[in-house]
mmCIF file of the N, C-alpha and C atoms, coordinates in Angstrom:
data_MODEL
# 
_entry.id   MODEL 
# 
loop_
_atom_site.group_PDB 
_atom_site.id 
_atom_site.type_symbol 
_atom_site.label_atom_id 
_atom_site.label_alt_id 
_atom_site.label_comp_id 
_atom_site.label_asym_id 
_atom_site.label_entity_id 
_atom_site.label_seq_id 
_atom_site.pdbx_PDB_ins_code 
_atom_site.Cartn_x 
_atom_site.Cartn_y 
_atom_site.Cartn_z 
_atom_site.occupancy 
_atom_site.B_iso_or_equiv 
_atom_site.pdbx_formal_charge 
_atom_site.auth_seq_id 
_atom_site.auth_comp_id 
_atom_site.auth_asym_id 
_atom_site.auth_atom_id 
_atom_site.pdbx_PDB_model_num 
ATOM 1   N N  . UNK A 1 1  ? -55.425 -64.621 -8.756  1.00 0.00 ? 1  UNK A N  1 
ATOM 2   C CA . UNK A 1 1  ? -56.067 -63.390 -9.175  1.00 0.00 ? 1  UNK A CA 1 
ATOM 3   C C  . UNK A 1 1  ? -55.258 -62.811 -10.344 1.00 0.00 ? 1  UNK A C  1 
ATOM 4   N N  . UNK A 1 2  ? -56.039 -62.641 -11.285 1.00 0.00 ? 2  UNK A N  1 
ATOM 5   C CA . UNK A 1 2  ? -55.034 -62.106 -12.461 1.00 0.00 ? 2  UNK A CA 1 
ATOM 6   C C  . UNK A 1 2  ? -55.243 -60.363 -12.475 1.00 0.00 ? 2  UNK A C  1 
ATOM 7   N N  . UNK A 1 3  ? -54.754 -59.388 -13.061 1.00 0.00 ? 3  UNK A N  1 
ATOM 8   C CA . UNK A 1 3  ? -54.676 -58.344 -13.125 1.00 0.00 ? 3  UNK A CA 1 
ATOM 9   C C  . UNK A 1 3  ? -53.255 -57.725 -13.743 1.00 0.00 ? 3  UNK A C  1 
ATOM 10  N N  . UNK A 1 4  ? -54.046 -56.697 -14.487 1.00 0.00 ? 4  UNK A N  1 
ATOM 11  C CA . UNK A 1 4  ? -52.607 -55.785 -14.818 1.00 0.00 ? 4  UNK A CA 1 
ATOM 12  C C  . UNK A 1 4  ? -52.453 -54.643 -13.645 1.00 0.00 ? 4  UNK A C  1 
ATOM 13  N N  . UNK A 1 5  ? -51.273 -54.369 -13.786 1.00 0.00 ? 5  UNK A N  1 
ATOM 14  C CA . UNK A 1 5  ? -51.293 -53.160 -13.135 1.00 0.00 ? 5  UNK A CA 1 
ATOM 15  C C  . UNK A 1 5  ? -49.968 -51.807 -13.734 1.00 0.00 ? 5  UNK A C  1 
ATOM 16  N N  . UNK A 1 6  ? -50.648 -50.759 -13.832 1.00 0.00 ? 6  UNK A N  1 
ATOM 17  C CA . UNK A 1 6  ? -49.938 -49.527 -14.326 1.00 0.00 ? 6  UNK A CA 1 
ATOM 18  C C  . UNK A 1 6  ? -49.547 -48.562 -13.088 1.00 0.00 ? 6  UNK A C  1 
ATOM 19  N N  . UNK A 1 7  ? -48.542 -48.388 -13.152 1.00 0.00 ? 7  UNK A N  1 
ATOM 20  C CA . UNK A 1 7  ? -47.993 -47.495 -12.122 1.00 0.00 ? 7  UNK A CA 1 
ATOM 21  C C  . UNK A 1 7  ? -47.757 -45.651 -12.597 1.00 0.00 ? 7  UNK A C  1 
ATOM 22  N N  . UNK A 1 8  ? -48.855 -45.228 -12.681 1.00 0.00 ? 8  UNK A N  1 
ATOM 23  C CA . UNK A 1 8  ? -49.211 -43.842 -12.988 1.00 0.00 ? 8  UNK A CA 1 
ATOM 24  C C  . UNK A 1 8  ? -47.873 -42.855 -12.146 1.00 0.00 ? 8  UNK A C  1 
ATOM 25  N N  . UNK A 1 9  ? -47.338 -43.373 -11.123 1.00 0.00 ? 9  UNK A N  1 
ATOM 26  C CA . UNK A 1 9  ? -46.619 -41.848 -10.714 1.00 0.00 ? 9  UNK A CA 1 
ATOM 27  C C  . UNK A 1 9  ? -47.394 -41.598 -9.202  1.00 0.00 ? 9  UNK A C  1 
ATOM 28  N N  . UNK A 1 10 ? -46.683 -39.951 -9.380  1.00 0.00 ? 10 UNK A N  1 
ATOM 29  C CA . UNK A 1 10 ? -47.758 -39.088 -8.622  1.00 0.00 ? 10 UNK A CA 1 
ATOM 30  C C  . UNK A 1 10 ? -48.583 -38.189 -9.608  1.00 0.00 ? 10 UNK A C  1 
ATOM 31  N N  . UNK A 1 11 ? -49.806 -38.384 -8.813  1.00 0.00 ? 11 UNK A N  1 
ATOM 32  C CA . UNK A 1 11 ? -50.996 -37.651 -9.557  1.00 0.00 ? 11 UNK A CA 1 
ATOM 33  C C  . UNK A 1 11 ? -51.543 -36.860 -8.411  1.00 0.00 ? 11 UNK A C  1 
ATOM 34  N N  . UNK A 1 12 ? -51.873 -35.179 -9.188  1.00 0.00 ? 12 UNK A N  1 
ATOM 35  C CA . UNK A 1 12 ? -52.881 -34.654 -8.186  1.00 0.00 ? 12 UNK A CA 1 
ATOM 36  C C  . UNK A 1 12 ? -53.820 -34.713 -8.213  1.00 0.00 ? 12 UNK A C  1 
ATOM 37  N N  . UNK A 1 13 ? -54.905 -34.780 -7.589  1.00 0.00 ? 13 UNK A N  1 
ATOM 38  C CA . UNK A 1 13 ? -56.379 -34.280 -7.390  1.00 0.00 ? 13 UNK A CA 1 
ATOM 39  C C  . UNK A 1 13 ? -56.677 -33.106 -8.266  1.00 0.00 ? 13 UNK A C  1 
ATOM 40  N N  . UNK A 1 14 ? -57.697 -33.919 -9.409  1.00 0.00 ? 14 UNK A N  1 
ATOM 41  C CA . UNK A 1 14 ? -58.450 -33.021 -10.310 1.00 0.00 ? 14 UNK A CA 1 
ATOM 42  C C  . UNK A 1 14 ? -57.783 -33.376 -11.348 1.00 0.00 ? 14 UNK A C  1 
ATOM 43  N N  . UNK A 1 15 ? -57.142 -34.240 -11.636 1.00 0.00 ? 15 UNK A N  1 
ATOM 44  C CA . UNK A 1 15 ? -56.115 -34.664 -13.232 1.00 0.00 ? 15 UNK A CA 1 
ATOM 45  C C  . UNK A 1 15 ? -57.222 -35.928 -13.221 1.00 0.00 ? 15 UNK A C  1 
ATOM 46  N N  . UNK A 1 16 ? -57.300 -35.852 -14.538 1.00 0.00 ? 16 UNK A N  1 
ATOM 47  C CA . UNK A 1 16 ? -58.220 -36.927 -15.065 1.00 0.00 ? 16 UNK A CA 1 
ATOM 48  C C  . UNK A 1 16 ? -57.229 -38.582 -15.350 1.00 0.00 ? 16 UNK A C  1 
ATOM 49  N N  . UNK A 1 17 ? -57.440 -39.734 -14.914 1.00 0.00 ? 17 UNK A N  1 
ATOM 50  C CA . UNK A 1 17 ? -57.385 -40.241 -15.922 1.00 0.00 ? 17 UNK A CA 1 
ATOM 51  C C  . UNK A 1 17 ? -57.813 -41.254 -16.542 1.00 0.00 ? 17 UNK A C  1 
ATOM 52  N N  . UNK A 1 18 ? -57.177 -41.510 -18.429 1.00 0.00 ? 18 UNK A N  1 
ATOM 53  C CA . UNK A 1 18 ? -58.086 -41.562 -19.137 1.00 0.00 ? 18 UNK A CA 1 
ATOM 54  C C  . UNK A 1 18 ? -57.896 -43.252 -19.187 1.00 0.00 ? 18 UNK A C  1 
ATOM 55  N N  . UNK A 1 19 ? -58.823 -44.273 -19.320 1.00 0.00 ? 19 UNK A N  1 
ATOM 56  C CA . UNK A 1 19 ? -58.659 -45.934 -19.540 1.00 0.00 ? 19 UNK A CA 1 
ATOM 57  C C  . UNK A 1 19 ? -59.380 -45.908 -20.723 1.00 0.00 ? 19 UNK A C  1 
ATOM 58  N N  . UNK A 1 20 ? -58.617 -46.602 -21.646 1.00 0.00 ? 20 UNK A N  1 
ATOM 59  C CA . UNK A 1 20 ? -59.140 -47.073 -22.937 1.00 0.00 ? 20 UNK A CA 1 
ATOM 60  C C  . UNK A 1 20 ? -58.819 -48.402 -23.545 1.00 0.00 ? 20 UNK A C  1 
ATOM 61  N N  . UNK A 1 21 ? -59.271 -49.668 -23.519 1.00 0.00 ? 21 UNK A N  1 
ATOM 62  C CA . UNK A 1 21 ? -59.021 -51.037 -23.662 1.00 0.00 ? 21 UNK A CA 1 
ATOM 63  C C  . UNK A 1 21 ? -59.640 -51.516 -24.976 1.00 0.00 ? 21 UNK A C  1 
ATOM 64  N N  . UNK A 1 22 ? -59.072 -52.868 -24.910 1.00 0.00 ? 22 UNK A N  1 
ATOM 65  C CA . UNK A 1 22 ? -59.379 -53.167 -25.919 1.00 0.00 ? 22 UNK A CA 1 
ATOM 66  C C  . UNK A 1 22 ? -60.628 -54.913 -25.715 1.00 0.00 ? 22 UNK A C  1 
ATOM 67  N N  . UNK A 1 23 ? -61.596 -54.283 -26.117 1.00 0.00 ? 23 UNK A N  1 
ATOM 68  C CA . UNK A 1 23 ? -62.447 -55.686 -25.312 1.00 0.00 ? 23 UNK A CA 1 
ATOM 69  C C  . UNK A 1 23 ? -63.684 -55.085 -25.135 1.00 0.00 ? 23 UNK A C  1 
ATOM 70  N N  . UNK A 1 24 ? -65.013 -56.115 -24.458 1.00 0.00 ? 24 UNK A N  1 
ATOM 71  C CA . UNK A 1 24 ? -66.302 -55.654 -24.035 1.00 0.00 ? 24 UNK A CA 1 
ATOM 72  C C  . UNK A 1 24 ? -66.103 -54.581 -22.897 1.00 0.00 ? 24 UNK A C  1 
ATOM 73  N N  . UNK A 1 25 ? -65.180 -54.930 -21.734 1.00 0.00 ? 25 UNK A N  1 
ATOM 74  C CA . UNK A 1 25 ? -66.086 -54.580 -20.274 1.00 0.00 ? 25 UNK A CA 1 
ATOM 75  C C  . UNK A 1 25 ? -64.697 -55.194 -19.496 1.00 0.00 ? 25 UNK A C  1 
ATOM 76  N N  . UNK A 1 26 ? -64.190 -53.887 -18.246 1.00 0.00 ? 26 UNK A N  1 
ATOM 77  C CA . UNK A 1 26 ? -63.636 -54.883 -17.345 1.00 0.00 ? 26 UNK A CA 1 
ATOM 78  C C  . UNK A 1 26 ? -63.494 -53.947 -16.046 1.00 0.00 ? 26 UNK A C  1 
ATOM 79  N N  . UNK A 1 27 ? -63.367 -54.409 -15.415 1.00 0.00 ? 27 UNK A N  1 
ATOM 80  C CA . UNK A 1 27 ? -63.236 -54.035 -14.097 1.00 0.00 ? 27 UNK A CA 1 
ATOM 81  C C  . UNK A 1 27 ? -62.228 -52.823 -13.693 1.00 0.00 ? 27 UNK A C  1 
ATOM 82  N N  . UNK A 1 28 ? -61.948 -51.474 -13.437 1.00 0.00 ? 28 UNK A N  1 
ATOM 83  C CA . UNK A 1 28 ? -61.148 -50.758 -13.236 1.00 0.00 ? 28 UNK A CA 1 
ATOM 84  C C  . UNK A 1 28 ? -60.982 -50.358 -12.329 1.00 0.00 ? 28 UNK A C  1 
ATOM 85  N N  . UNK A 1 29 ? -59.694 -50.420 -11.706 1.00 0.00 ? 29 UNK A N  1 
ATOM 86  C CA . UNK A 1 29 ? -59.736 -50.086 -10.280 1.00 0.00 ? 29 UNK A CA 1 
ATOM 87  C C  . UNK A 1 29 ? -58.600 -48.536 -9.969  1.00 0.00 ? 29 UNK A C  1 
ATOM 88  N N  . UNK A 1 30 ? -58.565 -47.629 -9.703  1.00 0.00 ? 30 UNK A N  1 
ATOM 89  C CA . UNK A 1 30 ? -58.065 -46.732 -9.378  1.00 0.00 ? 30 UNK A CA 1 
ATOM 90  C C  . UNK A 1 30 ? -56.990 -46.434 -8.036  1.00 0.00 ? 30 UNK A C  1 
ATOM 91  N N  . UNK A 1 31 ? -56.299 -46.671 -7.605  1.00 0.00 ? 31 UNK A N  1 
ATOM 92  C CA . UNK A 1 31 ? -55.827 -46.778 -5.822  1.00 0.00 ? 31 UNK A CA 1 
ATOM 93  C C  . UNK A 1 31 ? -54.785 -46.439 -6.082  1.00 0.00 ? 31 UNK A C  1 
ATOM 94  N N  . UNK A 1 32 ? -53.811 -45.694 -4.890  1.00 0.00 ? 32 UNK A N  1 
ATOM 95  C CA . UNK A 1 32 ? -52.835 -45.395 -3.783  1.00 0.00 ? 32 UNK A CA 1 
ATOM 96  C C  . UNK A 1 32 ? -52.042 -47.032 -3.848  1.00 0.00 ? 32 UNK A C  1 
ATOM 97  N N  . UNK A 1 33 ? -50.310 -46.717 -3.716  1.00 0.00 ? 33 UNK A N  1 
ATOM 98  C CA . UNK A 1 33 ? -50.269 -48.154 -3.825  1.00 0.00 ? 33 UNK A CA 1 
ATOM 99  C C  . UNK A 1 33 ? -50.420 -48.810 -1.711  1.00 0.00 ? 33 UNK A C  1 
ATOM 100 N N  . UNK A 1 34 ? -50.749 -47.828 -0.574  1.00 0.00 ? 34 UNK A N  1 
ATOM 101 C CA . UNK A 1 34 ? -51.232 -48.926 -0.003  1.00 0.00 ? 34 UNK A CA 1 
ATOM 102 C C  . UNK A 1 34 ? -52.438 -49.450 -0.054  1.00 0.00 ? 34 UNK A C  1 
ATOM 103 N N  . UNK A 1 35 ? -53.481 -49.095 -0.717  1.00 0.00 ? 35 UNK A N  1 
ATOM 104 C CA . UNK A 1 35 ? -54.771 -50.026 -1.017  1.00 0.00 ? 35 UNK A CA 1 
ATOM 105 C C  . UNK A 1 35 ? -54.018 -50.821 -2.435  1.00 0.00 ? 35 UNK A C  1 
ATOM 106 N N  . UNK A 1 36 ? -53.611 -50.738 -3.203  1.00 0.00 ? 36 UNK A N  1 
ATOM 107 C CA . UNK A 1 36 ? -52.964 -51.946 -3.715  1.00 0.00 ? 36 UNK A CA 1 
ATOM 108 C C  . UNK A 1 36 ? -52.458 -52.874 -3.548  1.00 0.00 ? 36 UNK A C  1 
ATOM 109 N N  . UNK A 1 37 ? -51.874 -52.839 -2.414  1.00 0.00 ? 37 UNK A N  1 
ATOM 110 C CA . UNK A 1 37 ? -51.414 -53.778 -1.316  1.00 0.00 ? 37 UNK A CA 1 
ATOM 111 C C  . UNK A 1 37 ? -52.317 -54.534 -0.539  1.00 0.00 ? 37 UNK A C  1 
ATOM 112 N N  . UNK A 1 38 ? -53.228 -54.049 -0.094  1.00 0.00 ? 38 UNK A N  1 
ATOM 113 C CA . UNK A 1 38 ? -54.190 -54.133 0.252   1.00 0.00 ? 38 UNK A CA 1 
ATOM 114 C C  . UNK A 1 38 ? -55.192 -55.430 -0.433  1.00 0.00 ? 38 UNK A C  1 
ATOM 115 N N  . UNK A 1 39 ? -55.494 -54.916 -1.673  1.00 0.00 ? 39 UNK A N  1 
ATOM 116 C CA . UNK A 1 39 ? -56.143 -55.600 -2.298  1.00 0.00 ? 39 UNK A CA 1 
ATOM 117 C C  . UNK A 1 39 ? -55.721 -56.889 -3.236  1.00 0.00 ? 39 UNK A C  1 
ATOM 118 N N  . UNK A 1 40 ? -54.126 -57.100 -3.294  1.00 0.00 ? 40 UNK A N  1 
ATOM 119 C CA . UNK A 1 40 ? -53.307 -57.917 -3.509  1.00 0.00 ? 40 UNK A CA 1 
ATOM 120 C C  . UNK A 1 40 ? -53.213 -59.106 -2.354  1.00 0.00 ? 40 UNK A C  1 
ATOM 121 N N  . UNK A 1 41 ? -53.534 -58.696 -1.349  1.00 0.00 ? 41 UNK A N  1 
ATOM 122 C CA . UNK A 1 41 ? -53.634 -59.338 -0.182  1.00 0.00 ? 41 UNK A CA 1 
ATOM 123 C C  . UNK A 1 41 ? -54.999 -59.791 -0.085  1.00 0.00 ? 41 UNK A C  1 
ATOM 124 N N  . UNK A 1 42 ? -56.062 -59.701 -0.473  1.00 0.00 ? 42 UNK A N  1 
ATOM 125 C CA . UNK A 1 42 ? -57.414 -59.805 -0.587  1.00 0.00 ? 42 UNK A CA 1 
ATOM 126 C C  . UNK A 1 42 ? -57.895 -59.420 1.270   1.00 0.00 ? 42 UNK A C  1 
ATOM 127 N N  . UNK A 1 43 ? -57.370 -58.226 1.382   1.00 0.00 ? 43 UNK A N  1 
ATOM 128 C CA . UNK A 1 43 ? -57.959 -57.445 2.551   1.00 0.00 ? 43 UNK A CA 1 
ATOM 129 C C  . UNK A 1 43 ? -59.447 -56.143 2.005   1.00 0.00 ? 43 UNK A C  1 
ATOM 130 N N  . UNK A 1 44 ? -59.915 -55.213 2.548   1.00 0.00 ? 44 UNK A N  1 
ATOM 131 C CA . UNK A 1 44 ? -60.293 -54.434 2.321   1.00 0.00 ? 44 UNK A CA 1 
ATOM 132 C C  . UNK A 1 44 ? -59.632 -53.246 1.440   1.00 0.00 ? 44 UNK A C  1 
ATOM 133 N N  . UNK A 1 45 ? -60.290 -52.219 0.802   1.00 0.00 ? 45 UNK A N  1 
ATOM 134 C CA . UNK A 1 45 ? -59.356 -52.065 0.012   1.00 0.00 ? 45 UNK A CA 1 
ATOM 135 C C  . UNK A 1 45 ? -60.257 -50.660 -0.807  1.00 0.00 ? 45 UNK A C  1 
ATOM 136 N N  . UNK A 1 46 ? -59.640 -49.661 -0.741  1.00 0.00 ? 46 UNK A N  1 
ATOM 137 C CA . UNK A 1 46 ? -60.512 -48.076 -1.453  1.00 0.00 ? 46 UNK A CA 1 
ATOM 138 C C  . UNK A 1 46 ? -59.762 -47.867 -2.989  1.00 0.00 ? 46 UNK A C  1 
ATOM 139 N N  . UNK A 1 47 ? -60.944 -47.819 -3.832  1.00 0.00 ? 47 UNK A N  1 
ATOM 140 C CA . UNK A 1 47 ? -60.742 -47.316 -5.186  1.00 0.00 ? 47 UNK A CA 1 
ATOM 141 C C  . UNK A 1 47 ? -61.715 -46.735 -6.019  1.00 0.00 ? 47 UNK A C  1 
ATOM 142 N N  . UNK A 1 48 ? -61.583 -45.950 -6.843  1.00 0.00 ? 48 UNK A N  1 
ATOM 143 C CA . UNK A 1 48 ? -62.175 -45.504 -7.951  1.00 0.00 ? 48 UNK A CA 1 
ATOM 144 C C  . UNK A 1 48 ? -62.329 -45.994 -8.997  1.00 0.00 ? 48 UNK A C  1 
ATOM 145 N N  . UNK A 1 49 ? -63.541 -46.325 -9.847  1.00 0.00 ? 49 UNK A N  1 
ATOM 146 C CA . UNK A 1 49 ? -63.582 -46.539 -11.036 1.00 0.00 ? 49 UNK A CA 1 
ATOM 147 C C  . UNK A 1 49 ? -64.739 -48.032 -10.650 1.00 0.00 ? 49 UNK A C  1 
ATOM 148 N N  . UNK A 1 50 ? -64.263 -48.825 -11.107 1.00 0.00 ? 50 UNK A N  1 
ATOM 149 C CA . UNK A 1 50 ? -65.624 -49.948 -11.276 1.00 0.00 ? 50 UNK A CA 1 
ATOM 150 C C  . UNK A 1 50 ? -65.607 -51.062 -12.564 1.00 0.00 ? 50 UNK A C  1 
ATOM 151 N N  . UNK A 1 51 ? -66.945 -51.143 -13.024 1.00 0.00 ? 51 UNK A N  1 
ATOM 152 C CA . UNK A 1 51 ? -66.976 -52.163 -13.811 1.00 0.00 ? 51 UNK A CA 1 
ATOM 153 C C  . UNK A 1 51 ? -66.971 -51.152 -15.090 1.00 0.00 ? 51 UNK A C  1 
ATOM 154 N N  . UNK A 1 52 ? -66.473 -51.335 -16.067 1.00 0.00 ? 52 UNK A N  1 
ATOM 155 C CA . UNK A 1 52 ? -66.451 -50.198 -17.238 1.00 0.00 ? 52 UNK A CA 1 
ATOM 156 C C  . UNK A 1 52 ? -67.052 -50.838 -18.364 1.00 0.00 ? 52 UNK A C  1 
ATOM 157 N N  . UNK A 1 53 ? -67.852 -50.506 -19.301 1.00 0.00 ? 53 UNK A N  1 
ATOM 158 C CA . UNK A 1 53 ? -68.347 -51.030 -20.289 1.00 0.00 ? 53 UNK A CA 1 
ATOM 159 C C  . UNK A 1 53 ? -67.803 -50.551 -21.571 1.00 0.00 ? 53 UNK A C  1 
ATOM 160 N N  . UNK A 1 54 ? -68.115 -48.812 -21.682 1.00 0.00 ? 54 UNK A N  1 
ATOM 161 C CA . UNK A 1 54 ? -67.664 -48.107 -22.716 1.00 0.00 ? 54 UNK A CA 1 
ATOM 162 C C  . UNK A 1 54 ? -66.550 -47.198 -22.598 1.00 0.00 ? 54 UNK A C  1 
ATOM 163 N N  . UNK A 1 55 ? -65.549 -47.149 -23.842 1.00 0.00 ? 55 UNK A N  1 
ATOM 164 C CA . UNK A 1 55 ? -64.537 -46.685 -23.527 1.00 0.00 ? 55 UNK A CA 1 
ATOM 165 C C  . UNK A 1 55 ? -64.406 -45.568 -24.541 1.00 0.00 ? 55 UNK A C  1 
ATOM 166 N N  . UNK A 1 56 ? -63.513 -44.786 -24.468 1.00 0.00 ? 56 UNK A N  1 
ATOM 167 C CA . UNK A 1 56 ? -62.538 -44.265 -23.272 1.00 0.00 ? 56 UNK A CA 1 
ATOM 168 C C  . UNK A 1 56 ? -63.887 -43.933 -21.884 1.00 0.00 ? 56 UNK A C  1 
ATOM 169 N N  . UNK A 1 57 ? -62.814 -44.135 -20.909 1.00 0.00 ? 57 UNK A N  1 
ATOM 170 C CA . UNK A 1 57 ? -63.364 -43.725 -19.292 1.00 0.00 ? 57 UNK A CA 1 
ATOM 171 C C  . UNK A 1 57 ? -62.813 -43.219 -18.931 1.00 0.00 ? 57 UNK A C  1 
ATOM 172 N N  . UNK A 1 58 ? -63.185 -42.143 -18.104 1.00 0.00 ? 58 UNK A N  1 
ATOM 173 C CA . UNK A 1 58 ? -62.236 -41.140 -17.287 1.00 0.00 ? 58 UNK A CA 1 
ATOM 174 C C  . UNK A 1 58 ? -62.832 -40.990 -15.745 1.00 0.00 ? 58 UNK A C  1 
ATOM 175 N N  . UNK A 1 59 ? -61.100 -41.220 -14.770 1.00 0.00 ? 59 UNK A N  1 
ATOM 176 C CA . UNK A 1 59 ? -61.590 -41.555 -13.607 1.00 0.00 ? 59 UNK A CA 1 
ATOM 177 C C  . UNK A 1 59 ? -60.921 -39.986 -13.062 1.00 0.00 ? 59 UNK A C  1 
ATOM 178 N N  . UNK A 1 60 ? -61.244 -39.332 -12.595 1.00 0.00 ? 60 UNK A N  1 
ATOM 179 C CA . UNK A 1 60 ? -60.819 -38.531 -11.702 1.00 0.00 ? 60 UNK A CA 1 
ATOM 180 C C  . UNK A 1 60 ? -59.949 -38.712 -10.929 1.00 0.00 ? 60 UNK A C  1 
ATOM 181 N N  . UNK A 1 61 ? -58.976 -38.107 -10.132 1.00 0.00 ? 61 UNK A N  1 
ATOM 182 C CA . UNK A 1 61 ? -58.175 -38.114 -9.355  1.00 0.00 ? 61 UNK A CA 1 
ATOM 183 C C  . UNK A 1 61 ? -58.814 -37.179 -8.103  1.00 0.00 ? 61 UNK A C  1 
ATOM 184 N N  . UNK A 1 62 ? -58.800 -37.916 -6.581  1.00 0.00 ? 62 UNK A N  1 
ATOM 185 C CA . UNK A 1 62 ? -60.165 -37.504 -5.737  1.00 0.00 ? 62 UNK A CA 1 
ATOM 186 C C  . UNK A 1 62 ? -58.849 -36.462 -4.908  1.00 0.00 ? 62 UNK A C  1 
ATOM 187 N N  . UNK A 1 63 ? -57.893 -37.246 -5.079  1.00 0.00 ? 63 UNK A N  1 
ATOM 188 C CA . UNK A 1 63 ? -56.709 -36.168 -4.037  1.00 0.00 ? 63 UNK A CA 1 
ATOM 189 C C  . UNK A 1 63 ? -55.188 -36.315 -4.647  1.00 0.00 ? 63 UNK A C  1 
ATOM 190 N N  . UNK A 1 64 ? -54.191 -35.473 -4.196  1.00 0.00 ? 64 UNK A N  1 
ATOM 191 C CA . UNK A 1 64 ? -52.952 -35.900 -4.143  1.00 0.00 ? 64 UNK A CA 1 
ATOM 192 C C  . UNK A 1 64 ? -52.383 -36.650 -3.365  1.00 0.00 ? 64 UNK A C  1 
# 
């Protein structure tokens, strides 16, 4: 499984943030690092964001 991954911090709920790439379209995933774990493991797995086409995208932050 290939993937980047950015380690944002702590973020609160209601901070935007912003993905801007360079390319058609890719998959964005938003998560907590235990659903990162999670999904590194190819278990079940909660995130925000999706398949992205046009950029910049802005994902919300759902909680702290």
């Amino acid at each position: 499984m290939n993937f980047q991954r950015y380690d944002l911090g702590q973020l609160h709920g209601g901070e935007i943030v912003e993905v801007t790439l360079n390319g058609n379209a890719a998959n964005v995933k938003l998560m907590d690092s235990s659903n990162f774990s999670s999904y590194k493991s190819g278990r079940r797995h909660t995130y925000y964001g999706g398949y992205v086409t046009h950029f910049p995208h802005k994902i919300p932050v759902p909680r702290s």
